[in-house]
C-alpha positions in Angstrom: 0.0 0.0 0.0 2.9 2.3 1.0 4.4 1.6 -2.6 1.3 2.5 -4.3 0.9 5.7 -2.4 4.5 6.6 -3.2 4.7 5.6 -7.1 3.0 8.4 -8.4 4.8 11.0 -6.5 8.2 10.1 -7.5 8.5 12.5 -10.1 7.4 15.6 -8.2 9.6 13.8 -5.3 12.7 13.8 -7.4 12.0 17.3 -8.8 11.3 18.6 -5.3 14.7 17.5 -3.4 16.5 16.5 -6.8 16.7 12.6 -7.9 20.4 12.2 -6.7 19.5 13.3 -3.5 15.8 11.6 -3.7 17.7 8.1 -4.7 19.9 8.1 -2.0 17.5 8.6 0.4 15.2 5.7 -1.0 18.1 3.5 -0.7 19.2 4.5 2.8 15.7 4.4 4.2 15.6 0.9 2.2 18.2 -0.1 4.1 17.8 1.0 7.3 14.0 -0.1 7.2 15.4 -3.7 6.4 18.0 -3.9 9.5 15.1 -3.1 12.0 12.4 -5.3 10.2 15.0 -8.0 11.0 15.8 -6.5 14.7 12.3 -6.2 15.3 10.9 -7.5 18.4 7.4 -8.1 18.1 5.0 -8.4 14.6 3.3 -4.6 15.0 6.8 -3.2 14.8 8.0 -5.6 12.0 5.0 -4.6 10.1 6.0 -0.8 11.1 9.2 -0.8 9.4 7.6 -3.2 6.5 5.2 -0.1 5.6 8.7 2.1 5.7 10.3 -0.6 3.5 7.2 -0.4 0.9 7.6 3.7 0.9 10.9 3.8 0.5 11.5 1.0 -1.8 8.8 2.5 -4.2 10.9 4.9 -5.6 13.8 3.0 -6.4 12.3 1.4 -9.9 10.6 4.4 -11.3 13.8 7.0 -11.1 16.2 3.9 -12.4 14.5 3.3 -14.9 14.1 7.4 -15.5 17.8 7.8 -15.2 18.2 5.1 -17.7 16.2 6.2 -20.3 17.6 9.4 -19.9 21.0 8.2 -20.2 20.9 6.7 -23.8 20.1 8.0 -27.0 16.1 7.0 -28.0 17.7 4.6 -30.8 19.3 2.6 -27.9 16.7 3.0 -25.1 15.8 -0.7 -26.1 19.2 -2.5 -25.8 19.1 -0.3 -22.4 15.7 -1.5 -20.8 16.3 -5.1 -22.3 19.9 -5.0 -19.6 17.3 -2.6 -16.8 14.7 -5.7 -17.2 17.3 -8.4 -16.8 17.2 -7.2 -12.9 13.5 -7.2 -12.5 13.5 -11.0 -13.8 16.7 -12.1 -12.1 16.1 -10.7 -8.2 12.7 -13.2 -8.3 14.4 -16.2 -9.6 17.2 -15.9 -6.8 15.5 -14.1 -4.1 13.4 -17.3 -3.1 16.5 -19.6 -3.0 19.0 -17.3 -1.4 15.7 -16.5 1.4 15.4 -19.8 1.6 19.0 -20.9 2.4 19.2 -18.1 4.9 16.2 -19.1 6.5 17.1 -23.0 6.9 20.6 -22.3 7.7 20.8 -19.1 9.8 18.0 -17.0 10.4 14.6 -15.6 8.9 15.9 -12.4 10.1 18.9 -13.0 7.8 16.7 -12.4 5.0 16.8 -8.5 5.9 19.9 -8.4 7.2 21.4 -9.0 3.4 20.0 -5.7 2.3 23.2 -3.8 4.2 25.6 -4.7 1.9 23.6 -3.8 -0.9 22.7 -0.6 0.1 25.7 0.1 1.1 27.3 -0.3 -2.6 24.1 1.0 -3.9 24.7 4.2 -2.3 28.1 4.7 -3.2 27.5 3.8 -6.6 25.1 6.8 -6.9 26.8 9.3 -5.4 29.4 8.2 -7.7 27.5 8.1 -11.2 24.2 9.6 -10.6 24.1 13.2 -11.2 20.9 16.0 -11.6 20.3 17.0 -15.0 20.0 20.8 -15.3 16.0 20.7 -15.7 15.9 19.2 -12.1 15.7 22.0 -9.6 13.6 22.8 -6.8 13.7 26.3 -7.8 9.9 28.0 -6.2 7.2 25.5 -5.8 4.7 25.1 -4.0 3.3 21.7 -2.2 0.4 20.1 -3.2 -1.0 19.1 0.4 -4.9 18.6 -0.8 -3.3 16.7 -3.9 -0.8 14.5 -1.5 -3.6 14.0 0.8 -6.3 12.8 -1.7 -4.0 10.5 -3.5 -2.9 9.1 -0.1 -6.9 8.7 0.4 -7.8 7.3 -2.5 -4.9 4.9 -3.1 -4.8 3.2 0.5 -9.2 2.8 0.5 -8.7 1.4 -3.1 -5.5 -1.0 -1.8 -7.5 -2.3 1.0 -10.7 -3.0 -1.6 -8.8 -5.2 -3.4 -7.1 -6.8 -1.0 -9.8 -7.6 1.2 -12.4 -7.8 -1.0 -12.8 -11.5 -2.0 -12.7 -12.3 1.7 -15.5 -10.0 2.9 -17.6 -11.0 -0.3 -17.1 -7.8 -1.7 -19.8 -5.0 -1.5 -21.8 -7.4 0.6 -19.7 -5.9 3.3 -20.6 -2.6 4.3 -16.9 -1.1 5.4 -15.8 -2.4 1.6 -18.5 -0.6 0.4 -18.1 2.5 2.1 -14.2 1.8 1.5 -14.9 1.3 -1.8 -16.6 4.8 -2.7 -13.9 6.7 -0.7 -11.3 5.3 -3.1 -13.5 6.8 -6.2 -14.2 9.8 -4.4 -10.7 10.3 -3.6 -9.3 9.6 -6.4 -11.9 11.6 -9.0 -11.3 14.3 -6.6 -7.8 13.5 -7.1 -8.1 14.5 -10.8 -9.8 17.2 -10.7 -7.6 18.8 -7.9 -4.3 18.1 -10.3 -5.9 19.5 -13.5 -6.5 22.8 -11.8 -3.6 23.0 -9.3 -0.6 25.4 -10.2 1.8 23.1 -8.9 0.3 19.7 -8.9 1.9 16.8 -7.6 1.6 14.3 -10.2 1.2 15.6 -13.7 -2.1 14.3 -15.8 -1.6 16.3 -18.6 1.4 14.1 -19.5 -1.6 11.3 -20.5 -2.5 14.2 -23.2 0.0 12.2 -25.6 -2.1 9.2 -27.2 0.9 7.2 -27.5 1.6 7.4 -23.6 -1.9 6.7 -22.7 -2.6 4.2 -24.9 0.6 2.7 -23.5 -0.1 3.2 -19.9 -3.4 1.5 -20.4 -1.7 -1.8 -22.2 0.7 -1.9 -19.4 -2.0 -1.6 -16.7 -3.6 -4.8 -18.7 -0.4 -6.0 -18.9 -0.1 -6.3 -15.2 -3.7 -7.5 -14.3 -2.9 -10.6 -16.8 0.6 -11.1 -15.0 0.0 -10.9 -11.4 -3.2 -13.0 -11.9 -1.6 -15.9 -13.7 1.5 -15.6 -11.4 -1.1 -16.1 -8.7 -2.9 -19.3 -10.5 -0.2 -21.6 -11.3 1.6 -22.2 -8.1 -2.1 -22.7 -6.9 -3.0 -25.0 -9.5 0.0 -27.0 -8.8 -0.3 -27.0 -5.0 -3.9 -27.7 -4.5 -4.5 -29.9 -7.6 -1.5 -31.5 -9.1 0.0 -32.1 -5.5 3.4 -30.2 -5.9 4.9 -29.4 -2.4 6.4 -25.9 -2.3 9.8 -26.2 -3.7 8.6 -28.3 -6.6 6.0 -25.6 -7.3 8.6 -23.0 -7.2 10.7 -25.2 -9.6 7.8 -25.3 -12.1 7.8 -21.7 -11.9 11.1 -20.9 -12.9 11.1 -21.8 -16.5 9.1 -18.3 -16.9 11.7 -16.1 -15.3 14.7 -18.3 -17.3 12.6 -17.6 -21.1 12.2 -14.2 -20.2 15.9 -14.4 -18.7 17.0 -15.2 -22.1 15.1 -13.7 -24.5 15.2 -10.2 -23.0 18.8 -9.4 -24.3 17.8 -10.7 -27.5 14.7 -8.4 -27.5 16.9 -5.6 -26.9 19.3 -6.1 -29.9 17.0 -5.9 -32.1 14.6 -3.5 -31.0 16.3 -0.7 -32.8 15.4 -2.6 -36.2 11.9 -3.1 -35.8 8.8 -1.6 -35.1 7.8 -1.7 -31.3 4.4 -2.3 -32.2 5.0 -5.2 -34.1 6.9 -7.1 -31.7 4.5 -6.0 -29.2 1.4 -7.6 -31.3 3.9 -10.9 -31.3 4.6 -10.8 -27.9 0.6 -10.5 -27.0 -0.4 -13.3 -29.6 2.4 -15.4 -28.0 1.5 -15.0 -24.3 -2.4 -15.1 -25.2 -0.8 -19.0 -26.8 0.6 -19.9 -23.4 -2.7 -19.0 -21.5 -4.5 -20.9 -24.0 -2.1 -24.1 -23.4 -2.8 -24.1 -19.5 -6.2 -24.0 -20.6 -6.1 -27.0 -21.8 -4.4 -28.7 -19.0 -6.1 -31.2 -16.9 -5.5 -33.2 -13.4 -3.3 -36.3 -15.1 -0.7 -33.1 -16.4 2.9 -33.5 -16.5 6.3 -31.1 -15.7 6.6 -30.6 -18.9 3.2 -29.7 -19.9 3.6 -27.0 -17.4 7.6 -26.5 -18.5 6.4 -25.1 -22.1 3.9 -22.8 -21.5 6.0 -21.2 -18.9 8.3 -20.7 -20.8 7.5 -19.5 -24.3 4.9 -16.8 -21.6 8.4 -15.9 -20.0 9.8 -15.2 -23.4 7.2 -13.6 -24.6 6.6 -11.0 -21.5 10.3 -10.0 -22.6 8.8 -9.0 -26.2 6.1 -6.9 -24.2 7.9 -4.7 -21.4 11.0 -4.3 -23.4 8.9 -2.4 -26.8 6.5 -1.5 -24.5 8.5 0.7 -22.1 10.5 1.9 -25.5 7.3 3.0 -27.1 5.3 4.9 -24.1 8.4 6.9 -23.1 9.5 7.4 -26.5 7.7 10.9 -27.5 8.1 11.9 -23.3 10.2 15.3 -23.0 13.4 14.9 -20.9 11.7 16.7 -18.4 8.4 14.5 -17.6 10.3 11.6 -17.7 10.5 10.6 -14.1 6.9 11.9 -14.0 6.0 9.6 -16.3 7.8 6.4 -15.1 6.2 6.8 -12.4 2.8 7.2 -13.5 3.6 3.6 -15.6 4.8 2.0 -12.9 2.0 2.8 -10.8 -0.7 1.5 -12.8 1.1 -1.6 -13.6 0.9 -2.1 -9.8 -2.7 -1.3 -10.0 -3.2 -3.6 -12.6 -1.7 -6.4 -10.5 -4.0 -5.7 -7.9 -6.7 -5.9 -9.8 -5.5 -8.7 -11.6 -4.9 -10.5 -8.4 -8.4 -9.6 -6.4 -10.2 -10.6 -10.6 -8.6 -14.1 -11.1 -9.1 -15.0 -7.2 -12.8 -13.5 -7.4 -13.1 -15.5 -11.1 -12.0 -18.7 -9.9 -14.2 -18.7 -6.7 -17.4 -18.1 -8.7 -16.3 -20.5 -11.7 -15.6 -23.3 -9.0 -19.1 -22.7 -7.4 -20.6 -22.6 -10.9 -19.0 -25.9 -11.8 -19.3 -27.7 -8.3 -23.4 -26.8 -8.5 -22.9 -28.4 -12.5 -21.1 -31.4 -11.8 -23.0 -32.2 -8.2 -26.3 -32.0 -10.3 -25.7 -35.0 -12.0 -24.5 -37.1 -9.4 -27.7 -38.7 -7.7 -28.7 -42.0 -6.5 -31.0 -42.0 -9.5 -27.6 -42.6 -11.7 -26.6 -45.6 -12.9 -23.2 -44.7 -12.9 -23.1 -43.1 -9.5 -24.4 -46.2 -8.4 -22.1 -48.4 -9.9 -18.9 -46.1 -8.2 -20.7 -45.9 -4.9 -20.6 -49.6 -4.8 -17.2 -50.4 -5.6 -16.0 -47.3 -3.3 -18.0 -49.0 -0.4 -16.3 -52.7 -1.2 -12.6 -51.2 -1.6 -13.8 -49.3 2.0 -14.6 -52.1 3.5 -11.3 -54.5 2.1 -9.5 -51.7 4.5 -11.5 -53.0 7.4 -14.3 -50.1 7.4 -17.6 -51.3 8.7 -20.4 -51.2 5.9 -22.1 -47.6 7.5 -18.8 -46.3 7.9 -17.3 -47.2 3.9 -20.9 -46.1 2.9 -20.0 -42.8 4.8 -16.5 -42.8 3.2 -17.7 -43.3 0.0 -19.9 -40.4 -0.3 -17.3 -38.2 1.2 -15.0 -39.5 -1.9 -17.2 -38.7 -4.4 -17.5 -35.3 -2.9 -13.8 -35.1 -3.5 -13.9 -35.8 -6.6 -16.7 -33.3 -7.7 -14.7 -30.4 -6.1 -11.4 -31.6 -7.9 -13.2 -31.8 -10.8 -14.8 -28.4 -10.2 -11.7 -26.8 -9.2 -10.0 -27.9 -12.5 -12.8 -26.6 -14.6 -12.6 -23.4 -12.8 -8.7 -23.0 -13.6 -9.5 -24.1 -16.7 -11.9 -21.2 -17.4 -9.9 -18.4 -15.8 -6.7 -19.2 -18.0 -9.2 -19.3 -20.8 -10.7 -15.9 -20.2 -6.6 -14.2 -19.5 -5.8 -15.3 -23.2 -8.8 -13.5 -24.1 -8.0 -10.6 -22.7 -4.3 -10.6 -24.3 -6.0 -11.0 -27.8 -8.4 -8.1 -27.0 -5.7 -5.6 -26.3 -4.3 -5.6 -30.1 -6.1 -3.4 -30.9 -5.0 -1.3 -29.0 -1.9 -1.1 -30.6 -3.1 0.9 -33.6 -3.9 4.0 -30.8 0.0 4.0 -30.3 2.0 6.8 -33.0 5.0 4.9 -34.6 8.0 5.8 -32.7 10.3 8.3 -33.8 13.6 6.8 -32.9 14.4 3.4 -33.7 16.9 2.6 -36.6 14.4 1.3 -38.5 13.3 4.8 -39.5 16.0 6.6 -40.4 16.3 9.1 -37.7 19.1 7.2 -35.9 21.9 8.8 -38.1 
């Protein structure tokens, strides 16, 4: 929540106090956050200096990846976001294992211990090579409080909506109802408040540009698809294939290594295509994955999971990389930490809603399915009748007493229906997430042809 409240403010942070100054501190409070989340005594003050951690942390990604599309040429912003990415895909492919290994052979509190070092280098390594372009100066603003105060508002209520909102059956609840129209509230007042403040804290009129917007929005979709598969398949595994934890985690992995791979081979080329067409490859490719774990079923192998994770992986690679070239292409110097931040931001939102969608999907699909399947099962059945009976003899082979395997055998057939159910349910929510890929193609045609790759001329 503190990372969503943060995101968009990043620009106007960085302006405010200047983004060498602003990075440092993120680090530092980073840092510091992490030593006394693993000093911490007690959970209320662990989940104190976790909130710091999410505040601080939330401005590290948008200025890196500002300072880095600053610092090459537009013709080369791909190679440059292809090597930016590599980081994003790599720290959750290792972070599990090396947490893990702490965990087991030291300490859980090891985990935030290991931050130090880091932060440590990563400090010195700015004030080394990070320095303010001229365009970033304080000089005599003013502060947005209503703005800062709204978007605090209307963030956190939204946050806790989706969070909490499968749990609490959603508007049946009155506090996420009454959460959930201070969110729009907040954040329509929000709007309004930026579009007429002198010095606003997040700048909207950046989403003027059709090429940004449009580009925002495919990244917000973007996310939603992401987090809400990310979510499904370790769930899938777990629940319904049987895979303990680490073997989940193992399944998972060939996503990260396909994007691992093809992301420096996005970025070599990127400069001698059009972003929008590896983008529309990259969408029909990933909307192919979705499609192949929709056609998975309780009997499926490693290696029907291996494929679709991934040729997804290596396909996310041919989204962010032209995706993140193409929204900040026509951005001014001058907006850009504005506007990686705004991205950045609704990407997260997108996840969220991505996350609270799939889990809401999947619980109503199940029901849907369980009702469906439970219909049919009845005494009446020949069938039903036929497995009741042999349930009830192999019950009673394992020394059950006839009312007892009778007992048993119903409560089997039970099982079944909801495995049955469940898989249907998975079945359908992959199903609908490779719909929604195809159905942002269109979108690409909103989004200008970039300027600046070599493929146009202008790179000479």
């Amino acid at each position: 929540m503190a990372n969503a409240i943060i995101l968009p403010m990043t620009g106007w942070l960085a302006n405010f106090f200047g983004r060498k100054r602003m990075l440092m501190a993120a680090v530092i409070g980073f840092t510091t956050a992490s030593i006394f989340c693993g000093l911490a005594p007690t959970l209320p003050i662990l989940i104190l200096f976790r909130i710091i951690q999410g505040a601080t942390g939330g401005a590290l990604q948008p200025l890196s990846q500002a300072v880095m599309l600053e610092a090459f040429p537009p013709q080369d912003r791909g190679k440059a976001m292809a090597f930016w990415g590599l980081g994003i895909v790599v720290a959750p492919m290792l972070g599990p294992v090396i947490g893990g290994w702490l965990t087991d052979n030291y300490s859980w509190r090891w985990v935030f211990y290991i931050n130090l070092p880091v932060g440590l280098m990563s400090v010195l390594m700015t004030r080394w090579f990070i320095f303010d372009p001229p365009y970033i100066k304080r000089g005599n603003r003013g502060i947005d409080y209503w703005g800062i105060g709204l978007l605090a508002v209307g963030v956190a209520a939204l946050q806790i909506v989706l969070d909490k909102g499968q749990e609490e059956d959603w508007f049946q609840s009155r506090w996420i109802a009454v959460l959930g129209l201070v969110a729009v509230l907040g954040l329509v007042a929000f709007v309004i408040r930026e579009l007429r403040a002198r010095d606003p804290v997040v700048h909207l009129q950046v989403f003027k540009n059709r090429t940004y917007g449009a580009g925002v929005f495919l990244m917000t979709v973007l996310g939603f698809v992401l987090y809400g598969s990310l979510l499904l398949v370790p769930i899938f595994l777990q629940t319904l294939l049987g895979y303990p934890a680490l073997d989940a985690g193992i399944a998972m992995a060939p996503r990260g290594l396909g994007s691992f791979l093809m992301m420096p081979i996005v970025g070599t080329v990127m400069g001698r295509f059009d972003p929008r067409k590896v983008l529309a490859v990259g969408l029909v490719g990933a909307s192919w994955s979705l499609y192949s774990l929709s056609r998975l079923n309780l009997q499926a192998g490693y290696w029907d999971i291996f494929w679709p994770q991934f040729i997804q992986g290596a396909c996310l690679a041919m989204l962010f990389v032209p995706l993140t070239t193409a929204t900040m292409d026509p951005i001014p110097k001058e907006e850009m930490g504005n506007a990686t931040s705004m991205f950045n931001l609704m990407r997260n939102l997108g996840g969220s809603f991505g996350i609270a969608a799939a889990t809401t999907f999947l619980f109503r699909r199940q029901q849907l399915h369980t009702h469906l399947l439970g219909a049919r099962v009845t005494a009446l059945d020949p069938q039903t009748r036929v497995l009741t009976k042999s349930l009830e003899a192999a019950m009673m082979a394992h020394g059950s007493d006839p009312v007892r395997a009778s007992r048993q055998a119903y409560v089997s057939i039970w099982g079944m229906i909801q495995r049955q159910a469940s898989m249907q349910a998975f079945v359908d929510t992959f199903l609908a997430m490779a719909v929604v890929f195809m159905l942002m193609l269109p979108l690409l045609l909103l989004m200008k042809k970039p300027k600046h790759y070599r493929g146009s001329g202008i790179a000479h």
